[in-house]
N, C-alpha and C positions, 0 to 999 in steps of 0.2 A: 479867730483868724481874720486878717485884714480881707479886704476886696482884693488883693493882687495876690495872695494866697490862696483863692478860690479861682485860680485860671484867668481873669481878665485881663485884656490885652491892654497895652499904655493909652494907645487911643482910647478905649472907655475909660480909663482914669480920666483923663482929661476932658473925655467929653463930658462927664458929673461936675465937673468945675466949671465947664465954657458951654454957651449954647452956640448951633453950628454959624452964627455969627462971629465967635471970638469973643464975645463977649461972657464975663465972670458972672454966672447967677447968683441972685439974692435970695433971700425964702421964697417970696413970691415964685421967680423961677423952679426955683426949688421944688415947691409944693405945683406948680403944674407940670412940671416935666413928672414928678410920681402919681399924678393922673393920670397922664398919659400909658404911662408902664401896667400901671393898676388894671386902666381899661384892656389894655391888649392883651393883658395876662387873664385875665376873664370873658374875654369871646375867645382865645385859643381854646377854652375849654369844651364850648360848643360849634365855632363856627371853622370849618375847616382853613386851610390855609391858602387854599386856593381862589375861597371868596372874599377872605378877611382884606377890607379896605381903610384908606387912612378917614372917610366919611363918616365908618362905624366906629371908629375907636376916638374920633374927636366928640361925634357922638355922647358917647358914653360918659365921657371926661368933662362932656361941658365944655368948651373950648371950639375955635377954629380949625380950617387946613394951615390958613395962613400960620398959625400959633403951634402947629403938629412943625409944623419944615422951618420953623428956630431951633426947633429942641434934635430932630432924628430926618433923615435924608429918604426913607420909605418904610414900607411897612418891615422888611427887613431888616432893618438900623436898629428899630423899636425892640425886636424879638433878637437878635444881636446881644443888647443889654439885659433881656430878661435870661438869656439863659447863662451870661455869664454869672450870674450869682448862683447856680446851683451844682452841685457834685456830685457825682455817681460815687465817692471814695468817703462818707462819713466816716468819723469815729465807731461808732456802734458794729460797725462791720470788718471798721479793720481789726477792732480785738477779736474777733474771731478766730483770726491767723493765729494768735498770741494763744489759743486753745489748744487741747488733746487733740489728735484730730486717729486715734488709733481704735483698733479689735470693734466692739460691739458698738463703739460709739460715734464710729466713721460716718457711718450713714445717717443716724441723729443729726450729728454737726455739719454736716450737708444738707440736710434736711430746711437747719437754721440758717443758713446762709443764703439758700437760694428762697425762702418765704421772704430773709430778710430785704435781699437786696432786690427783689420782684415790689414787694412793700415800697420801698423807696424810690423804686423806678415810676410807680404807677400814684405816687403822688404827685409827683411833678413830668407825667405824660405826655400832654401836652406839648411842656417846652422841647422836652427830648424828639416828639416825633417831628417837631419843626427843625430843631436843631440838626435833624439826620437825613429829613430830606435835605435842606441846603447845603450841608457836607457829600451827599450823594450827587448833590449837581455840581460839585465841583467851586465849591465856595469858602477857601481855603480859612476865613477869621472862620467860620463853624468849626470847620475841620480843628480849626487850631484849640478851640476851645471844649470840642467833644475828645481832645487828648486828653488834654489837662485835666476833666474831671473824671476820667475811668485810669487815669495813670499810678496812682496809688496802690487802688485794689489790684491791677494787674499787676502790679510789682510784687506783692505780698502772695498773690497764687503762683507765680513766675517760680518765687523760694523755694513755695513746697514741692512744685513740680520740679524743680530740678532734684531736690533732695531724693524723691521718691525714684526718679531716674536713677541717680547712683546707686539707689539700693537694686535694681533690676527689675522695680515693677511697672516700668515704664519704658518703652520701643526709643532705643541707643537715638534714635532721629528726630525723636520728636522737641520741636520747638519749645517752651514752656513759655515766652511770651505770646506765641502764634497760638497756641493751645489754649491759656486763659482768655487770650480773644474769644476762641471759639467758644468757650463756656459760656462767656456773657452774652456771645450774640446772642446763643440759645435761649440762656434767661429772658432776655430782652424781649425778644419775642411771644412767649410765652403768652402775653399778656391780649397783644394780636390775633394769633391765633384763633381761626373760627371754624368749627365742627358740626353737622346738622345733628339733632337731637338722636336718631338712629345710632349715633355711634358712640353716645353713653361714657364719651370723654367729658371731663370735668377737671376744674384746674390742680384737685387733689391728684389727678391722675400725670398729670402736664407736671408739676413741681416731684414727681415719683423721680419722673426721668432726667429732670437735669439735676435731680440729687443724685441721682446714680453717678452721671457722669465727672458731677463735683467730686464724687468720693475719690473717683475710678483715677482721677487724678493728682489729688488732694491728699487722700489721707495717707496717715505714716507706715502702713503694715496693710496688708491683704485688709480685705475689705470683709468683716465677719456678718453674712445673713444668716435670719432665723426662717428655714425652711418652712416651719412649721407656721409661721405666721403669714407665708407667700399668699397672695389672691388664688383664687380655682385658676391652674393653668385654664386658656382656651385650649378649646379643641381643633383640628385640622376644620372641620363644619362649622366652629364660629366665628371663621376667618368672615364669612360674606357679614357678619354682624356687625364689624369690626368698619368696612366697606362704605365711604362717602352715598349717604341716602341723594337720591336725584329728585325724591319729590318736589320738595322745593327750590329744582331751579326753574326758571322763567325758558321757555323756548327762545331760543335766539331771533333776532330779526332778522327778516329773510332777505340776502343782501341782493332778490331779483330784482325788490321791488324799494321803491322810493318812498320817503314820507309822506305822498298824495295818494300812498296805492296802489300805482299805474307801475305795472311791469315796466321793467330798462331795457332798454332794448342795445344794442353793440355800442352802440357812439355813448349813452347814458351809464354804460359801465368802462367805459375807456377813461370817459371824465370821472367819475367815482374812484377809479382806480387811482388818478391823476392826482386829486384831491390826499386821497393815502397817500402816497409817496410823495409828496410835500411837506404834509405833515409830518412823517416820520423822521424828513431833513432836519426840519427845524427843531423834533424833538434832541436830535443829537448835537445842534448849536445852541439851544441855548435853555433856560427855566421854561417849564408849563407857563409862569403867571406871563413870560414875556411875550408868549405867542396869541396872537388874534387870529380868527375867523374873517377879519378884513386881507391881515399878510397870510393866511395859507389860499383866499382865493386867490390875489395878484399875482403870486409866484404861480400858482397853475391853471396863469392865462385864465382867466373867467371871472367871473363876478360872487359877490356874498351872495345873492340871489339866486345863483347856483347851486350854492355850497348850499343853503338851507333846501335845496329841494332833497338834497339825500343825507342831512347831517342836522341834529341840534344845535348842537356848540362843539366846541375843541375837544372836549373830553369824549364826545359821543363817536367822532369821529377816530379818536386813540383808542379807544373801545374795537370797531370796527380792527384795526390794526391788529390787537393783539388777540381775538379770539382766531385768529389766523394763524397765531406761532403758539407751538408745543414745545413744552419741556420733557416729554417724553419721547426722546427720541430712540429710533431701531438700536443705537449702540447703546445707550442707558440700558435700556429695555435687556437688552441680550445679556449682559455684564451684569445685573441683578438675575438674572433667571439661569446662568451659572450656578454647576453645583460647587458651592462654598466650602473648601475645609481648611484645617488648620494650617495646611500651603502653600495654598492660594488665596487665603484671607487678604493678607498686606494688598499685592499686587493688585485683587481686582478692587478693593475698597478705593485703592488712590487713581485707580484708572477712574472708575466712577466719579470721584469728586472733583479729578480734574478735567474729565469730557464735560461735566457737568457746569461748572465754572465757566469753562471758554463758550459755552454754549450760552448761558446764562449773559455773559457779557459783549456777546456777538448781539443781543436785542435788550442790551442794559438800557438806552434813552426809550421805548414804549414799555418795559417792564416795570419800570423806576414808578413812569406816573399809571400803570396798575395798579402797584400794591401800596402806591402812595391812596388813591381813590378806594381800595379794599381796606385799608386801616380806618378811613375813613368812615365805612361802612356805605362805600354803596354799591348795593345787592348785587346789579352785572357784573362790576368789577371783580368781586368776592366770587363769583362763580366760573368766571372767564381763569382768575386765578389758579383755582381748584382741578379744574379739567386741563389744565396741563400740566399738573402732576398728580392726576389720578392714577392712569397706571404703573405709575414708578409707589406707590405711596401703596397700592395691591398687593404689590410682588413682596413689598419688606412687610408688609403687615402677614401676607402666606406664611410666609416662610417665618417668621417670627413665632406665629400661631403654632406652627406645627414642629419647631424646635421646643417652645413651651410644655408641648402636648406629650413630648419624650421626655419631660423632667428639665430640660435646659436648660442654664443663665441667660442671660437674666430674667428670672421666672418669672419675679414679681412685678413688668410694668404692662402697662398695659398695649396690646397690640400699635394701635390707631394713632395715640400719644406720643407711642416711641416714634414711630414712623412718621408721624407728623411734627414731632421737636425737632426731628434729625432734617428734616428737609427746610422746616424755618432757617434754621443754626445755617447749611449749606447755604442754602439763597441769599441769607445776611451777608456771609464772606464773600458772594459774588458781588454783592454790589458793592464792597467798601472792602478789597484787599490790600488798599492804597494807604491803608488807614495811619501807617505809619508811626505805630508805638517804637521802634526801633529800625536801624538799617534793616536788621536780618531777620524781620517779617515781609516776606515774598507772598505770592500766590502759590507758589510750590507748598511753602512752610506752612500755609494757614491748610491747605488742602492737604497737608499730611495729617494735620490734627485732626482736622473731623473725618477721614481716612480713617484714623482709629475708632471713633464712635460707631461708625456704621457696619465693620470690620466684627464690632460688638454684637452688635445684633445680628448681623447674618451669620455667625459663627462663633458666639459667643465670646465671653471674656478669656483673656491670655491665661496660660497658665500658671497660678500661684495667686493671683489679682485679688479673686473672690471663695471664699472656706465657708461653711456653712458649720454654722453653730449646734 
């Protein structure tokens, strides 16, 4: 398949031909502009993207800045062209569709599908987790080209989900390109995903459940489990097992006092406070890489000199910001803690994912560069994440525990997994409902799909779905 069969936009046609001079490259050109790419494709791999500069990747390449701004316009230009050569829709994956997908072997063939396409995802990671933040900040050639490479596969899930709908094992409403969205967010994330050792999730246990839900939508006929080979249900008592271990987090900084030590006193937190609400403006105008600690002290009146008496740098102070906002909020809260039955399933599953949504996208610019900084792996971030959805992430793992404990669907996953897929999957769609595979993917439509997943777990699968061998 050509380059423009793999999603690239004209402009990278053309830029492979011309450097941003207008000028036609030679080999010469040639062979430095794919040093260039070479380099940057090799610190995305270690140096996040927030640090990655055009110094370290000329660096790498041997070459100048001057010789970097003939060939790409910034460090985004660079990663621009590197991810348009790759696709979330290979071959190997779309024959899959082209498989049985019925009775005992639903879940098998689910099974391969989501190792497969987790496989494919987490070799080229990297470019993806760059490629999704700048689609997430509103950066429409990512956007355009994070379609293009999952447009495929969605199409070929789109089929079976519709197919399975006609047959009645699928809710008259549900979306079937909104829904394969939500499959892959799920997937997608998976890989992200971090669990303190106490909770004895492992990625075998993460790929259980988005095989399930592959199935649950996917295959051709009820979905045939072998009871007998299910894990030991947990118990109602191995719910706290299950339970986000707190040893290792870090106590927060105590926002009385300042990087010198010295308690703040009224005016030392009015400025502090100042400093936040600056920053969080600028988070909603424009990229993380664009803001400085020079433009958040000028806009709130004070100096850098300030700003470093109660802040590191930029991220430290977005830090500050969000250990402040919960996603556990009293109506979440109350709407899981609902007694759940077969009707009142629908209703509260879709109230929850869409309180959840609007809430999520009401602190979408400080949330964004969280779990952009948590993928990244850095520790506060990951934990500031965590505690605001630790009591919503309790209540489905409870309850989950203690439907298991009575014999219940889905017997076989595991608490902590399920409930921690399903809220990756959710927080994915909050951030990208825009994502725009077709007109008639809404926020409504994606929040009815994972509506149904959640619906799943607190009250098990519909009736007819799943038979047991």
């Amino acid at each position: 398949m050509g380059r423009a069969g793999r999603g690239r936009t004209d402009r990278q046609i053309v830029l492979q031909r011309q450097n941003q001079l207008g000028q036609t490259l030679g080999a010469k050109g040639f062979e430095t502009r794919r040093r260039l790419l070479a380099a940057t494709s090799e610190l995305l791999s270690t140096v996040p993207l927030t640090d990655l500069r055009v110094s370290q990747i000329v660096r790498l390449a041997q070459t100048s800045p001057g010789t970097f701004y003939v060939y790409f316009n910034d460090v985004y230009d660079v990663v621009l062209d590197l991810v348009g050569e790759v696709t979330q829709s290979p071959p190997k994956i779309l024959d899959l569709f082209n498989e049985p997908w019925g009775g005992e072997g639903a879940l098998r063939r689910a099974h391969e599908f989501v190792s497969m396409y987790l496989d494919h995802f987490q070799v080229h990671a990297a470019l993806f987790r760059v490629r999704n933040l700048a689609s997430d900040e509103g950066d429409m050639r990512f956007t355009r080209l994070r379609i293009a490479a999952v447009s495929p596969v969605i199409a070929a899930m789109a089929a079976r989900i519709e197919a399975r709908k006609s047959a009645g094992l699928l809710p008259a409403d549900i979306h079937p390109v909104s829904a394969s969205g939500a499959l892959l967010a799920m997937i997608e994330r998976l890989a992200a995903l971090r669990f303190s050792p106490a909770t004895r999730v492992g990625s075998a246990q993460l790929v259980d459940v988005a095989a399930f839900f592959a199935a649950l939508l996917l295959a051709e006929g009820p979905i045939v489990l072998d009871k007998a080979r299910a894990a030991r249900s947990p118990s109602v008592e191995d719910a706290a097992l299950y339970a986000p271990d707190r040893s290792d987090r870090r106590p927060p900084r105590n926002p009385n006092v300042n990087l010198h030590g010295q308690t703040i006193g009224a005016k030392g937190a009015k400025t502090r406070q100042k400093l936040m609400e600056t920053a969080t403006q600028l988070l909603w105008e424009k990229p993380l890489l664009e803001i400085s600690v020079n433009e958040i002290a000028k806009r709130s009146n004070t100096s850098t000199s300030v700003f470093w008496i109660y802040f590191r740098d930029v991220l430290d102070v977005v830090h500050a910001i969000v250990v402040d906002i919960t996603q556990s909020t009293p109506d979440l809260l109350e709407i899981l803690n609902s007694d759940w039955t077969a009707a009142n399933r629908t209703e509260l599953s879709e109230r929850f994912v869409r309180r959840y949504i609007d809430n999520w996208r009401a602190n979408r610019a400080p949330f964004r560069v969280r779990n952009m900084a948590s993928d990244e792996g850095a520790v506060e971030f990951i934990q500031a994440r965590h505690a605001a959805v630790e009591p919503l992430l309790e209540i489905i793992i409870r309850k989950l525990s203690a439907r298991q404990a009575q014999g219940g669907e889905p017997l076989h996953l595991h608490p902590a997994a399920a409930a921690g897929g399903f809220m990756a999957m959710v927080e994915r769609l909050s951030v990208t409902p825009h994502i725009g595979l077709s007109q008639e993917v809404t926020v409504d439509s994606v929040a009815k799909a994972a509506a149904y997943f959640l619906a799943t777990l607190m009250a098990g699968p519909p009736p007819g779905a799943v038979v047991e061998s």
